[in-house]
C-alpha positions in Angstrom: 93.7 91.4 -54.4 93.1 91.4 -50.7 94.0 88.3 -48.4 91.4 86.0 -47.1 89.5 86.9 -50.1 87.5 84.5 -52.6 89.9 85.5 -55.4 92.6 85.0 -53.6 91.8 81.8 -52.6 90.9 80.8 -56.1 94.9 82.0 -57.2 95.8 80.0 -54.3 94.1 77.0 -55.1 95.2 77.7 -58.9 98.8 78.1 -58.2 99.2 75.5 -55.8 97.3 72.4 -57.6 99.8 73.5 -60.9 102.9 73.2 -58.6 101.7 69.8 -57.4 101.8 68.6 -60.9 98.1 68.8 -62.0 97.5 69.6 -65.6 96.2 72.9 -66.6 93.0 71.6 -68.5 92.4 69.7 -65.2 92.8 73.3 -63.1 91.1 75.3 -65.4 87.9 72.5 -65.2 88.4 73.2 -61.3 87.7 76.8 -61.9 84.8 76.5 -64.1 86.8 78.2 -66.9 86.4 77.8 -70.6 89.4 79.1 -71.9 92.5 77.8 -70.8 94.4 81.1 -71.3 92.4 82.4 -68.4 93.8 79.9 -66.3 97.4 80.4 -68.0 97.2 83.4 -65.8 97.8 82.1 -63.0 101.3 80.8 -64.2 102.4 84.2 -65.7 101.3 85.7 -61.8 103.7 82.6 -60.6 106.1 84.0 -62.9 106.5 87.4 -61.4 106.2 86.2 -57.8 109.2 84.3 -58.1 110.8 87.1 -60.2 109.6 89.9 -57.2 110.9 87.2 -54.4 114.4 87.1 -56.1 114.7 90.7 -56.4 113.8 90.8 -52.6 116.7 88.8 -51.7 119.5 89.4 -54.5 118.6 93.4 -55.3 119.6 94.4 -58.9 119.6 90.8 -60.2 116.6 90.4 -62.6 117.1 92.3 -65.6 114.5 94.9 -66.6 112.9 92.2 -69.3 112.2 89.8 -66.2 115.7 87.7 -67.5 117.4 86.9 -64.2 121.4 88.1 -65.2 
């Protein structure tokens, strides 16, 4: 996914209305998607982003299953 693109602005719209507190039904209707585990993925992608920053800062401390030890 390249910067400054439309997808990328739709995962940054995504992501950042679910970490203001708005509900996922309400997000995915934003989207214009019918199935809410499309939108779902945009919380896994959250997921590993914070998982990726961590292991950026604090090398070898996320476990190979994504458990941080």
């Amino acid at each position: 996914m390249r910067e400054g693109s439309p997808h990328w602005l739709r995962h940054t719209f995504a992501k950042a209305a679910l970490l203001t507190g708005q509900s996922m039904r309400d997000v995915a209707g934003a989207l214009g998607h019918a199935d809410l585990a499309t939108t779902m993925i945009y919380t896994e992608q959250e997921a590993r982003d914070l998982i990726d920053a961590w292991e950026r800062v604090r090398p070898g401390s996320v476990a190979t299953d994504g458990q941080v030890l």
